[in-house]
Each structure stands twice: as structure tokens, then as C-alpha cells.
VOSE-806456 format. One line per 2 residues: number of its first residue (from 1); their letters; for each residue x, y, z of C-alpha. Coordinates in Angstrom, 3 decimals. Last residue first. Example, Ala and Ser with C-alpha at 12.3 -4.5 7.8 and 13.67 -1.06 7.14 Angstrom:
residues 2
2	SA	13.670 -1.060 7.140 ~ 12.300 -4.500 7.800
***
This chain:
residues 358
358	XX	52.447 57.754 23.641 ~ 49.367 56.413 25.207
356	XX	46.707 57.493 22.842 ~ 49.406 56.122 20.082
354	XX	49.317 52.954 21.744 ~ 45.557 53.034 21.628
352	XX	45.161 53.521 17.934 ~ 47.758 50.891 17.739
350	XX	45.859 48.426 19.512 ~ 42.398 49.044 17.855
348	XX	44.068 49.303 14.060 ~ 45.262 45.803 15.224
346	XX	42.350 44.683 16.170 ~ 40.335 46.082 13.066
344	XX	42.856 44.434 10.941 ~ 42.186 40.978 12.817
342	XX	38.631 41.002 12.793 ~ 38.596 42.419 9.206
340	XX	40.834 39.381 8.125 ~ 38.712 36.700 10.222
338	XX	34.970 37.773 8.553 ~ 36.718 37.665 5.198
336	XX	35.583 33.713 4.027 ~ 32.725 34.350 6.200
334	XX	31.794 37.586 4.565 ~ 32.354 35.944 1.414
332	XX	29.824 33.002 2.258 ~ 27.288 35.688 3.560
330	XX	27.915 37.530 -0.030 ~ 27.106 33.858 -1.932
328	XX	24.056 32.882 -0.464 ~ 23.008 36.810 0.346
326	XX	22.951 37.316 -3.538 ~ 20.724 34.760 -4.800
324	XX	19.301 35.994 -7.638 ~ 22.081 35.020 -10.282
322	XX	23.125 36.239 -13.442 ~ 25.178 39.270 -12.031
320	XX	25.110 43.037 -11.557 ~ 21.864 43.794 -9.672
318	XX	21.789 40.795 -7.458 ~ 25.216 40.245 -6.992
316	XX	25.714 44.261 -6.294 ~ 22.846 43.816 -3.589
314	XX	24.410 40.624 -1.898 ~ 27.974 42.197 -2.046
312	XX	26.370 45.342 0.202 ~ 24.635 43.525 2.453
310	XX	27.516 41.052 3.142 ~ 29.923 44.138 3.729
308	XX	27.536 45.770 6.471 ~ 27.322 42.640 8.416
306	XX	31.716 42.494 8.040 ~ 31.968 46.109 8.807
304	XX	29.513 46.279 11.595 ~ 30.676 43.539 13.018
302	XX	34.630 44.469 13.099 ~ 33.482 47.092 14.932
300	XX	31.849 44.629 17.853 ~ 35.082 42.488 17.627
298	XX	33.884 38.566 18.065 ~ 33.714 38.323 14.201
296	XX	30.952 36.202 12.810 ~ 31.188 32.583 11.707
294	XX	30.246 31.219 15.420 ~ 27.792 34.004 15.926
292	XX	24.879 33.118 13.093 ~ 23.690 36.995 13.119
290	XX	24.179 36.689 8.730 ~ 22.303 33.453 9.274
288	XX	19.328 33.596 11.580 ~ 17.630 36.860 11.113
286	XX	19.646 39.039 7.935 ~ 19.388 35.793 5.811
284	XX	15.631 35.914 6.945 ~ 14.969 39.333 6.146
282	XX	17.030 39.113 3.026 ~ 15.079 35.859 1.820
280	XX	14.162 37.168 -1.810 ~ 11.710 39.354 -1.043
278	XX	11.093 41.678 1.567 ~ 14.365 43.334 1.919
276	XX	14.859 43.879 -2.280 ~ 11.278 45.097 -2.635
274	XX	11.680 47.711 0.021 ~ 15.110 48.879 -1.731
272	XX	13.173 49.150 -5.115 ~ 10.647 51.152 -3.355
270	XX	12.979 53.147 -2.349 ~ 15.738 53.784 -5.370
268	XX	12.826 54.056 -8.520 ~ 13.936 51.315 -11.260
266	XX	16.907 52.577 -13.278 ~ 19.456 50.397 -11.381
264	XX	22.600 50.279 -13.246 ~ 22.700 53.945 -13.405
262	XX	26.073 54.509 -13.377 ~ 27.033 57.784 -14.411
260	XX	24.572 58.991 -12.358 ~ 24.227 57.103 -9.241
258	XX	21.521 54.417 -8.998 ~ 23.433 51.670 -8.705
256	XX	25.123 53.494 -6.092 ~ 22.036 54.044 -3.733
254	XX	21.450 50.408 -4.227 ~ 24.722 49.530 -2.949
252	XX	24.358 51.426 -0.024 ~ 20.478 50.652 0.459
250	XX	22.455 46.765 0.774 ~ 25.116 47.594 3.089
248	XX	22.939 49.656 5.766 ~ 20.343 46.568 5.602
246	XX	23.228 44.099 6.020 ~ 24.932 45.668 8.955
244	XX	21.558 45.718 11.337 ~ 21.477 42.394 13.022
242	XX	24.913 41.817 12.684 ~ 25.359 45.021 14.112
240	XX	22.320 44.147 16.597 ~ 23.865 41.266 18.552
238	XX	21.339 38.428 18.537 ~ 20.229 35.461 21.506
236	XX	19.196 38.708 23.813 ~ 16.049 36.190 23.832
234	XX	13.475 38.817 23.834 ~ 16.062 39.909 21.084
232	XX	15.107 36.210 19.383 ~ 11.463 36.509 20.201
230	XX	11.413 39.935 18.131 ~ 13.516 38.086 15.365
228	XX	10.747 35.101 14.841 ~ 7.826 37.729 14.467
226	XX	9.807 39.667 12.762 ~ 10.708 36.472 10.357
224	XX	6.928 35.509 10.563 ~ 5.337 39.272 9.426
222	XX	8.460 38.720 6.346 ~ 6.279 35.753 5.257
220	XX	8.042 34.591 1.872 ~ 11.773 32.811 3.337
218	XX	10.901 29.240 5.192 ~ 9.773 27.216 1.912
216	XX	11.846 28.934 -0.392 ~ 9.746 31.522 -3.068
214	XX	6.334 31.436 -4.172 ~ 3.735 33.766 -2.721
212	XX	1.803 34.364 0.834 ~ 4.192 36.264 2.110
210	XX	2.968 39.059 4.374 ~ 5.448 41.480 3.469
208	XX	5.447 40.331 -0.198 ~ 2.029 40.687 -0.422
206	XX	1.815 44.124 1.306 ~ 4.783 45.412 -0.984
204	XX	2.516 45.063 -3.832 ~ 4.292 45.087 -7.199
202	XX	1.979 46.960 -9.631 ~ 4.789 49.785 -9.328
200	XX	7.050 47.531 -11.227 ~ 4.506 47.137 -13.868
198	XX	4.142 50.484 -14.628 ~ 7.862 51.191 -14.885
196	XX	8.405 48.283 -17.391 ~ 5.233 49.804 -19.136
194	XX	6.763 53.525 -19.002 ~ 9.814 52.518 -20.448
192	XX	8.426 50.807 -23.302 ~ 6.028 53.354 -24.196
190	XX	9.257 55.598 -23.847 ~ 11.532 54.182 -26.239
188	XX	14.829 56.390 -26.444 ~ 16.674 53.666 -27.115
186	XX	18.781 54.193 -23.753 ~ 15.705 53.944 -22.131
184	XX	14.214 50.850 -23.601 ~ 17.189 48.849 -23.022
182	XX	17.485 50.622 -18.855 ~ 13.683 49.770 -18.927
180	XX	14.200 45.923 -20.295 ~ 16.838 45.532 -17.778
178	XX	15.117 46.905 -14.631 ~ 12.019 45.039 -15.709
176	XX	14.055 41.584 -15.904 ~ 15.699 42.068 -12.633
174	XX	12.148 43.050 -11.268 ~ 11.083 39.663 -12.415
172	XX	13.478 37.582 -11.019 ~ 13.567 39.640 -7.550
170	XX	9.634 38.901 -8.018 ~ 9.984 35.160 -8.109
168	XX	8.374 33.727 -11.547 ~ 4.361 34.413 -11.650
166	XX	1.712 32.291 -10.296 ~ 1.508 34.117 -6.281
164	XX	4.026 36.857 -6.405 ~ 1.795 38.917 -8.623
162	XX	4.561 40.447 -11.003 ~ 2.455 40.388 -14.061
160	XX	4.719 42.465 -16.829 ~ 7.630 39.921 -16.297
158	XX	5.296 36.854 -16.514 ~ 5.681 35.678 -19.873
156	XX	9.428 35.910 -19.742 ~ 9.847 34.479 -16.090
154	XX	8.292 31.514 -16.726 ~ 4.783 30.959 -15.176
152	XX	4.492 28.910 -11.767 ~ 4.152 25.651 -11.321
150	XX	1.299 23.680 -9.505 ~ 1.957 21.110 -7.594
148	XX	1.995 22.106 -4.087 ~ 2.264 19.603 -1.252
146	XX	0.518 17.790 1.631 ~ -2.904 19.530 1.731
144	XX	-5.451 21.007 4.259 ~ -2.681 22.549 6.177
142	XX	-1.972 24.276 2.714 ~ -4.705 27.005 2.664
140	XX	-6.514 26.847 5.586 ~ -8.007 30.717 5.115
138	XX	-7.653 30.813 1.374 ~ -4.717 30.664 -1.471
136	XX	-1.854 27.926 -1.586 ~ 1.114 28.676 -3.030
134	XX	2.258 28.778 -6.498 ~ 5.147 26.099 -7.791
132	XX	8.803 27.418 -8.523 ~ 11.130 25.352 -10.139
130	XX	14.211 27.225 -11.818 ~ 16.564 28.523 -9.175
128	XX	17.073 25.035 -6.590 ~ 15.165 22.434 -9.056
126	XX	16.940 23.554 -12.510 ~ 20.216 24.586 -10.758
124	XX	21.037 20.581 -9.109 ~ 24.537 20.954 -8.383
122	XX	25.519 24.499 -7.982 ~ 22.509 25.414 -6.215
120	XX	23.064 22.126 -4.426 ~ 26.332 22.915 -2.939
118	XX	25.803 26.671 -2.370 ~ 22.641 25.313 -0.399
116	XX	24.994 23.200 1.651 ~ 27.662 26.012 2.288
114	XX	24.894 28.197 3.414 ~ 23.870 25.766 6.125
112	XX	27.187 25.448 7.234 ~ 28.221 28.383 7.939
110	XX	31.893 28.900 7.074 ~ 34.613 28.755 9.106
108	XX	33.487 26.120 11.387 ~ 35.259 25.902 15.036
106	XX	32.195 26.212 17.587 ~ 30.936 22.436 16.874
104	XX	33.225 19.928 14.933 ~ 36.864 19.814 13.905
102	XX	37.011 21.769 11.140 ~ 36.227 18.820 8.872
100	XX	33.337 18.038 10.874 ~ 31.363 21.635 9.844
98	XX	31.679 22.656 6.596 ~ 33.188 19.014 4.583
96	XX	31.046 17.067 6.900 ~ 27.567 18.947 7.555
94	XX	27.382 20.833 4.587 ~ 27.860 17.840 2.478
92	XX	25.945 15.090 4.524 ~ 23.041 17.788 4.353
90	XX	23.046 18.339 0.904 ~ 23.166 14.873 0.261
88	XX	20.050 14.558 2.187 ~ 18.557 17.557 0.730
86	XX	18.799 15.923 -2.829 ~ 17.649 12.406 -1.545
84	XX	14.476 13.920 -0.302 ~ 13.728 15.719 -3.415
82	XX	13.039 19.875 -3.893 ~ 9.444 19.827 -4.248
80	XX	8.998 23.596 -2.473 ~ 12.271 25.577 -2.775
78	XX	15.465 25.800 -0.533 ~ 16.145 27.792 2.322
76	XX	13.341 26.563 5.123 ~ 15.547 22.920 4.821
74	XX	18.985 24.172 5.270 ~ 18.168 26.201 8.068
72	XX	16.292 23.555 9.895 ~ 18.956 21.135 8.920
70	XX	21.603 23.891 10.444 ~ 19.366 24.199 13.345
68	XX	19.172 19.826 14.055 ~ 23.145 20.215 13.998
66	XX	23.308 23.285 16.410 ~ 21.544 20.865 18.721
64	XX	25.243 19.192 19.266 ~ 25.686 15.304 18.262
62	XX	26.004 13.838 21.370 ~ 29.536 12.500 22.497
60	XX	31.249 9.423 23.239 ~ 34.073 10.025 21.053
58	XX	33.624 7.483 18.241 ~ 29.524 8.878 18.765
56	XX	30.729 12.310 17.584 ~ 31.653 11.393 14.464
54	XX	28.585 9.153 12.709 ~ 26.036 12.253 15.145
52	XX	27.612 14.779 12.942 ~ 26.172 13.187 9.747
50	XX	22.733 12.389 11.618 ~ 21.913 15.512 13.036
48	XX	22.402 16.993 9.848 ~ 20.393 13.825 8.016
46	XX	17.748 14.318 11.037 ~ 17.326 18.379 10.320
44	XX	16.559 17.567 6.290 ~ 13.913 15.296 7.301
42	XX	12.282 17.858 9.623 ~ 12.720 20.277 7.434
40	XX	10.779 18.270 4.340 ~ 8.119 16.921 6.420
38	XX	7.204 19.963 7.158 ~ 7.302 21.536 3.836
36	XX	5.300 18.085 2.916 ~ 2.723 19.326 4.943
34	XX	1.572 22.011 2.434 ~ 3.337 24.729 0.139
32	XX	2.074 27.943 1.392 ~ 0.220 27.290 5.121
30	XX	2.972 24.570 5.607 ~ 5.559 27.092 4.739
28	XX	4.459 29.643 6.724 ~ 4.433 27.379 9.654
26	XX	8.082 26.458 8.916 ~ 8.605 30.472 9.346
24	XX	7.427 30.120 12.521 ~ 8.991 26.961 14.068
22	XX	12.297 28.830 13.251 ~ 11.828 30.643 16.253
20	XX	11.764 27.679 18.406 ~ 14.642 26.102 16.991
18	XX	17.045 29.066 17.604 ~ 15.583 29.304 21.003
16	XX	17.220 25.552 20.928 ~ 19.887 26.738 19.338
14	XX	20.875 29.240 22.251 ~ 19.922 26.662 25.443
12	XX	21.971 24.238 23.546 ~ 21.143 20.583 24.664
10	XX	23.991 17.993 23.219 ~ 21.568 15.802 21.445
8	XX	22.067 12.139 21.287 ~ 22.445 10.866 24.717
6	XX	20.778 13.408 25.872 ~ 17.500 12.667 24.055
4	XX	17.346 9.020 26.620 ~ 18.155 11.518 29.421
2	XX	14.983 13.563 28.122 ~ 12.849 10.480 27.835
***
């Protein structure tokens, strides 16, 4: 059997560590959003493995287990009740035009994974940012059920009932609050103020840090991404810049929102930071994509700088823009920059030492 897998699957002692710690968060998901969430990933991993496979089999070759991660990836990142035939074409996409096109395993630019959500955020809006169902609730939850059907409320009649479980997505939410308090505090309205405020600190970190609310399928149980990450340093499969960077870059940017004289974010700094790590997929973007070595600068220096940059952008995205899903777009920056701040911080290395020398 395993020479038979061989032949199809390059084995990857990294990815498949990769795979097993992803096996978490999927568990989540089934608990949250029922079987189909397996289903789901392990669809979405055999159109990756699938699109690479149609290349690598003119050369002989397996298709490498990095394929079945980026369909894991892809899969866990996007929303309950998202179609088959959407995640297959997202797959195809990712896979050949940010992966193949580069020439295969070890020599993508951008990850892959991230460039296939991109795609179908872009694409298909209303199912990737607007369709949210509510979770499961009780001790079996969804692994007595296949999927979840029930939507949750619209952002405007939610805003002032951020539960996690029937209301919109709580970055949505608290990026309504923030506005309506900043609106009611530059007109002086107080009641109006105090009830954006009030509801804000009705958000319970607990639930968000054990995840049993709507959001993507792999992304609401921050206890199952630490979970995941502590078997991944077990692993030594993670270098901690990468690791670290984006939580340094993100309280950053918060800290400036909230700077006088700018004051973009008018919601309180820490618990707004806490809100911002355990929802929205930061703790897994920070886990297995923004550590995702083959996109990442090889310079340890240069990975603090391009981890810490990502956190940063995804925070000012979040706060400053229409849309919620900052690390998408800041991790596909930092890949587009990763190769500039390697090289500048290389150079600044060998002239730094050439002085030394002089």
C-alpha cells in the first residue's frame, strides 16, 4: 500500500506533521459545522493533489504532500456551505497559476493557499464574506450531523448582540461598533457611545478562545490552533520570528490607531487587541501560513521584519478598509516583499561587516 501511495505522493516528513496538526482544527470544524466540513477538506486536498499530480506525472514524478497541505489549507479557510465546484476551481487556480507556473514544489512566490482564497473572495464575495451559518451547540454537536443550515443574523441587526454563535462574525461587528462610537463621539452623543461601548465589552473572549461560533471551517477554536502549534515546535517544524512577527505587527498598528490625533480605533486598545488574535483566523494565519517557509525569507532578521510587516498591514486593513480579511491580503504583500527585505537586509549585513573590517 505505501509503495502503491508513493507513486503519487512524494512523502514530506515536514507536511506530513503539517497534516497531522491540521487534523485538529478540521475536528473543530466537524464539531461546528458537521461532516460535510470534512468532506469539504478532504475534497478540496484531492483537486490540489490532483492539479499538480496532471504535471508531475509527464515527468515521472509524485505530486509532492505539500499539495494535499495547501488543499487542507485552502479548505479550513473558507466558510461552511461554500460549493464543491467553487473549491475545486479554487484549487486548480492556486495550484497552477501559484504553484506550477513557478516551476513546481520549493520555487512558489506566493503561497498558494492564500492565492486561492484571494481568488474566490474576489470571485464569489456573497458565499466567501457574506454567508455565515451558526454552529452547532451541545456535547456532540455536529458529529451527529452532516452540515449547518442555519444562517446567521446580518450584521446591522446584530451589531449590539455580538454572541459569536447567530450573530455576523465578531471582527464584522466590532468594525461596526468602532464606527458607530467614533460617529457618536464626535457628535457629542454619549448614550450612543456608551451602548457601542457596552456591547463591545459583552464580547466574551472565552467564546472566541474556545471557538465554538461562526467563522471558516478550520479558524474559530484558538484552544485547537495551540494545540496544533505546540505539536508543531515539538516538531521544531516552525521558526519563532515568523511565529512571533505578526503579533508584534498587529498591537503596533493597533497602538497607532489609537494615538491621539488619530484615533481610528476608539474601542479600548487591549481587549480590542485580544479580540483581533482570537477571531478572525490570526492565530491560524500566524500557525501554518505566515511560518509557511518556502515564501518566507531564509535571513533570520529579515524574518522578523517581513512576520512583523504582515501583522501590521493585516491590522491597518482591518481597521481602515472595507474588508475583514486582513491577513489574506497582508500575507500576500509580505510574499510579494518577502525577497526585497531579504535582499536589503543582506546587503545592510555585508556592509555592516565590511565596515567592522575596515
Amino acid at each position: 500500500m505505501s509503495q502503491f501511495l508513493k507513486q503519487y505522493v512524494q512523502y514530506q516528513k515536514p507536511q506530513i506533521n503539517m497534516l497531522a496538526a491540521l487534523s485538529l482544527p478540521l475536528a473543530g470544524a466537524v464539531y461546528n459545522f458537521g461532516w460535510r466540513s470534512a468532506v469539504f477538506v478532504f475534497f478540496s486536498m484531492f483537486c490540489c493533489w490532483l492539479a499538480e499530480y496532471l504535471f508531475t506525472r509527464r515527468e515521472g514524478k509524485p505530486a509532492s504532500a505539500a499539495a494535499l497541505v495547501t488543499g487542507a489549507l485552502l479548505g479550513l479557510i473558507s466558510p461552511p456551505n461554500v460549493p464543491f465546484w467553487q473549491i475545486a476551481v479554487g484549487g486548480f487556480f492556486c495550484m497552477i497559476f501559484a504553484k506550477m507556473t513557478f516551476g513546481g514544489f520549493g520555487k512558489n512566490i506566493f503561497n498558494p493557499a492564500m492565492v486561492g482564497r484571494c481568488f474566490l473572495y474576489i470571485s464569489f464575495p456573497a458565499v466567501m464574506a457574506a454567508s455565515w451559518y451558526v454552529p452547532f451547540q451541545g456535547s456532540i454537536a455536529g458529529f451527529a450531523a452532516y452540515t449547518a443550515s442555519t444562517r446567521t443574523a446580518a450584521v446591522d441587526t446584530s451589531m449590539f448582540a455580538v454572541d459569536g454563535i447567530t450573530s455576523a462574525t465578531t471582527l464584522t461587528s466590532v468594525k461596526k461598533l468602532n464606527n458607530h462610537r467614533r460617529e457618536a463621539l464626535n457628535a457629542q452623543n454619549a448614550d450612543e457611545a456608551a451602548k457601542a461601548l457596552k456591547s463591545f465589552e459583552n464580547i466574551s473572549l472565552s467564546r472566541l478562545f474556545f471557538g465554538n461560533i461562526n467563522g471558516c471551517l478550520g479558524e474559530t477554536s484558538s484552544l485547537l490552533i495551540l494545540l496544533s502549534l505546540a505539536y508543531l515546535l515539538y516538531q521544531k517544524v516552525i521558526f519563532i520570528p515568523l511565529l512571533i512577527g505578526p503579533f508584534i505587527g498587529l498591537f503596533l498598528a493597533k497602538l497607532m490607531l489609537h494615538l491621539p490625533g488619530v484615533e481610528i480605533d476608539v474601542l479600548p486598545l487591549l481587549k480590542g487587541t485580544m479580540v483581533n488574535i482570537f477571531a478572525g483566523g490570526t492565530l491560524f494565519a500566524a500557525v501554518f501560513m505566515v511560518t509557511e517557509p518556502i515564501t518566507a525569507p531564509m535571513n533570520n532578521k529579515a524574518r522578523w521584519i517581513y512576520a512583523i510587516l504582515i501583522g501590521f498591514l493585516a491590522a491597518i486593513i482591518r481597521s481602515m478598509s472595507a474588508f475583514n480579511a486582513g491577513f489574506m491580503f497582508a500575507i500576500l504583500l509580505g510574499n510579494t516583499f518577502g525577497p526585497l527585505i531579504e535582499i536589503g537586509v543582506t546587503e545592510y549585513e555585508k556592509l555592516h561587516k565590511k565596515e567592522k573590517t575596515a
